[in-house]
C-alpha positions in Angstrom: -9.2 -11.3 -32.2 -10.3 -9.3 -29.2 -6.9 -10.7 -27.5 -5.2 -8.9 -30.3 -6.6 -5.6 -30.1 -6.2 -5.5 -26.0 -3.0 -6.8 -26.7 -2.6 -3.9 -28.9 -3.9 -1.1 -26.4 -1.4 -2.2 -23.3 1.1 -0.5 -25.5 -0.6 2.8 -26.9 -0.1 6.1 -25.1 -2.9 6.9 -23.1 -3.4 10.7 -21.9 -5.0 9.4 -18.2 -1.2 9.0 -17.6 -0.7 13.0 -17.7 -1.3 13.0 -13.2 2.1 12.0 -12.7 5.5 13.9 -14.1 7.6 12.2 -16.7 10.2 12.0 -14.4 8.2 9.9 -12.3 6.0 7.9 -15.0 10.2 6.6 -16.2 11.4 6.1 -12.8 8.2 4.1 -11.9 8.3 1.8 -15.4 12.0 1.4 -15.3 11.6 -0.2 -11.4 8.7 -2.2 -12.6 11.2 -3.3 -15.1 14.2 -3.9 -12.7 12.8 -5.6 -9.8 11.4 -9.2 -11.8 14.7 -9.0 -13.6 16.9 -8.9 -10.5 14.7 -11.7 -8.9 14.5 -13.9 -11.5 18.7 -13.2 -12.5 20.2 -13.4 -8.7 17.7 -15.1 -7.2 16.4 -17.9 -10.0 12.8 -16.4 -9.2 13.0 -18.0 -6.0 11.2 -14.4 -4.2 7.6 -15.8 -3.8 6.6 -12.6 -1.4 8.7 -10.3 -3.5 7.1 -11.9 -6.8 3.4 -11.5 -5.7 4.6 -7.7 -4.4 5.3 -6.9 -8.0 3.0 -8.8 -10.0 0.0 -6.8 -7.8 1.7 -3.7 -8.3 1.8 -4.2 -12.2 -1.7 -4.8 -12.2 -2.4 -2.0 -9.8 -0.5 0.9 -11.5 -2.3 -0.5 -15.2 -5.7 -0.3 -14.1 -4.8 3.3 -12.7 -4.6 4.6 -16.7 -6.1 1.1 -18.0 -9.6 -1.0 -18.3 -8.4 -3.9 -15.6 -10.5 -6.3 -17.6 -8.5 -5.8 -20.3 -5.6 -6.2 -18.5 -6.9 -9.3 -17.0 -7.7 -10.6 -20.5 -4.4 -10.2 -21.7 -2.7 -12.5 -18.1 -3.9 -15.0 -20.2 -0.1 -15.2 -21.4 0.9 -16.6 -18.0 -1.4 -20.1 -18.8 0.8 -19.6 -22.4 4.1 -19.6 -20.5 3.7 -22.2 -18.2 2.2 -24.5 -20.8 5.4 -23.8 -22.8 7.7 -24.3 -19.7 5.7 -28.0 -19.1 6.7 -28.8 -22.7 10.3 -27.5 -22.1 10.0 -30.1 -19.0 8.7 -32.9 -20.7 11.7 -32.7 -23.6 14.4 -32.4 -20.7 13.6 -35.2 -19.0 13.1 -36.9 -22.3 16.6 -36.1 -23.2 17.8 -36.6 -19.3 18.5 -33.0 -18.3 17.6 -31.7 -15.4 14.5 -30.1 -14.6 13.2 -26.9 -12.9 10.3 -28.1 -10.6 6.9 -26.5 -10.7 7.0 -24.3 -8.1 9.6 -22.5 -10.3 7.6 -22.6 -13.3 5.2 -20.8 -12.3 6.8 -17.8 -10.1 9.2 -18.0 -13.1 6.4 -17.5 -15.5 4.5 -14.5 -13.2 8.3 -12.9 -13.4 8.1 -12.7 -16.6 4.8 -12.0 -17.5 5.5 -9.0 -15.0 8.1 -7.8 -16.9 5.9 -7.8 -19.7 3.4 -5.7 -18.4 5.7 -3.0 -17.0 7.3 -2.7 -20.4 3.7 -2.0 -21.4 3.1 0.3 -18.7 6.1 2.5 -19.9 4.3 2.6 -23.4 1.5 3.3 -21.9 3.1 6.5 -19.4 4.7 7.9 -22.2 3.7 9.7 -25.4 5.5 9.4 -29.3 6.2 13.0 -28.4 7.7 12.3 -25.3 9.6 9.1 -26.3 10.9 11.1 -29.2 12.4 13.8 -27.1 13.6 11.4 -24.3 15.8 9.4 -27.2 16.9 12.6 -29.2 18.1 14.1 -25.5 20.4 10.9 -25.4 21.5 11.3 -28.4 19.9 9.0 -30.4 17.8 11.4 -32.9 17.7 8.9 -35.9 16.6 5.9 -33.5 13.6 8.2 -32.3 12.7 9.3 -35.5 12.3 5.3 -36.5 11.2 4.1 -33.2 7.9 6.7 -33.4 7.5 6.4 -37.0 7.4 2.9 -36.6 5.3 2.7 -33.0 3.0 5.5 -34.7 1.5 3.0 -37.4 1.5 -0.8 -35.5 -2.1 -0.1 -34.6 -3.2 0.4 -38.1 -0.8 -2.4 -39.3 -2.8 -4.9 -36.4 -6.7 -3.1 -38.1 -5.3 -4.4 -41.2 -4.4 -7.8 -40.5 -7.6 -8.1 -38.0 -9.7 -7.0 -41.1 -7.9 -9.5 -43.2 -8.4 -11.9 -40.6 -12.1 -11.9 -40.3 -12.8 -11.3 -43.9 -10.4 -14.7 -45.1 -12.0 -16.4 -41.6 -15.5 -15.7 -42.9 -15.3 -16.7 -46.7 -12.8 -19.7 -46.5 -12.9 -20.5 -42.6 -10.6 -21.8 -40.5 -8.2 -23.9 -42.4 -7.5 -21.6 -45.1 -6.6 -18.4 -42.6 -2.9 -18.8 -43.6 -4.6 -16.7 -47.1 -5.1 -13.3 -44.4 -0.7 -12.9 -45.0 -0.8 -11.9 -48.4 -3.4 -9.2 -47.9 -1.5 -8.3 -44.5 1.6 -7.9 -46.7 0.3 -5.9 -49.1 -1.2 -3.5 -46.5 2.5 -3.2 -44.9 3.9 -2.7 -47.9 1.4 0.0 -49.4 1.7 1.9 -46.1 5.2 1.5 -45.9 5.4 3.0 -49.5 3.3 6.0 -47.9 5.2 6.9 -45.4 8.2 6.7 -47.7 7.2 9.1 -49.5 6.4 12.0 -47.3 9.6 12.2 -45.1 10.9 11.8 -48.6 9.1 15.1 -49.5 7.9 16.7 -46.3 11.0 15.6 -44.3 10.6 14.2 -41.0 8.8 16.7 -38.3 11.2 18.5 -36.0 11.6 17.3 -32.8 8.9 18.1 -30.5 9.1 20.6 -27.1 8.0 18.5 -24.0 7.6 20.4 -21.0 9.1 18.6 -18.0 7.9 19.1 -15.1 9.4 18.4 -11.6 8.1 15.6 -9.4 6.4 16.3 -6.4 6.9 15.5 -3.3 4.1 12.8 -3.2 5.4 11.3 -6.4 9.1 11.3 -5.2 7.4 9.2 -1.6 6.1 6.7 -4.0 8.4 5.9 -5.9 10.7 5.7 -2.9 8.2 3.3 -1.4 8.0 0.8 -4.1 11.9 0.9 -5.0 12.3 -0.2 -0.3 9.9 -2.5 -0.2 10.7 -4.1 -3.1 14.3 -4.3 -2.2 12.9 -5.2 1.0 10.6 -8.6 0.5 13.7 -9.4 -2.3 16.4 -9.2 0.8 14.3 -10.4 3.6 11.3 -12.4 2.3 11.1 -15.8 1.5 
């Protein structure tokens, strides 16, 4: 269950983040996002230099506001998905479809588990507070006040069902686990009920005053930097 609760932390707010502007901690998160996308859409993850460019950088800029062995823990996703991609091959050649060959498995699989940790990272750069006024400035006030209602109790929803797990684990064992969903429901649904009830009488909270600050000029030199090379390695790079 530890994999769960590091799981778990790659996506809460963490106030280390606070050294760079939000300006910056978006436009950082949202590249992160945009560069394995772009490889993997135009170029079939076929960008081998350009793949290993972005996959470090992931790492790099979540051990800046993260514990890297947790991080590390967590990469474990990438044995997941290319286990799951050698099934996929097995039933296509089964079937007599074609079939992508390893190399592409596996720089497929590092594109994506990139683009799994830079979604993290952007939960990780930015606050509820800050999410919530970032949404409600596009014009999407009722999505943030259900997005951070609902992203302010998953880590006591996951407690919950790690409790349930360990308890049902330790007084049935392993073949009876399947028992830990009823007490997992009823957890969700008695907090559920909760929160129900007091934006019911409280109302929800107003939306919160974030004070945005302009990038510097050190910030605005990085982010140039990762955007070029990037681009870069993606034009030029095998």
């Amino acid at each position: 269950m530890s994999f769960s609760r590091n799981l778990a932390e790659l996506f809460t707010p963490l106030c280390s983040s606070k050294c760079f502007s939000l300006y910056t901690r978006i436009s950082i998160s949202m590249a992160m996002m945009l560069i394995p996308m772009t490889i993997q859409t135009l170029f079939k993850g076929q960008k081998i230099i350009a793949t290993i460019y972005t996959f470090i950088l992931a790492l790099t800029l979540l051990s800046i506001c993260s514990n890297l062995k947790r991080v590390l823990r967590v990469l474990t996703l990438i044995l997941i998905f290319i286990v799951i991609g050698f099934i996929v091959i097995a039933i296509s050649k089964f079937l007599g479809y074609p079939t992508p060959t390893l190399k592409e498995l596996i720089l497929s699989s590092v594109n994506l588990v990139t683009l799994f940790l830079s979604i993290s990272l952007f939960f990780q750069w930015t606050s509820l507070r800050e999410l919530r006024w970032i949404l409600t400035k596009m014009g999407m006030s009722r999505l943030a006040n259900l997005t951070t209602a609902t992203l302010a109790f998953l880590p006591l929803l996951l407690n919950n069902y790690i409790e349930a797990y360990i308890a049902i684990l330790m007084k049935f064992g392993k073949r009876k686990v399947y028992k830990a969903v009823n007490s997992l429901i009823i957890h969700t649904t008695m907090i559920a009920n909760d929160v129900a009830q007091a934006i019911y009488l409280y109302g929800l909270p107003q939306t919160p005053r974030v004070k945005v600050e302009r990038p510097k000029l050190l910030e605005v030199l990085l982010i140039a930097t990762i955007v070029i090379l990037a681009m870069f390695l993606i034009i030029v790079a095998p």
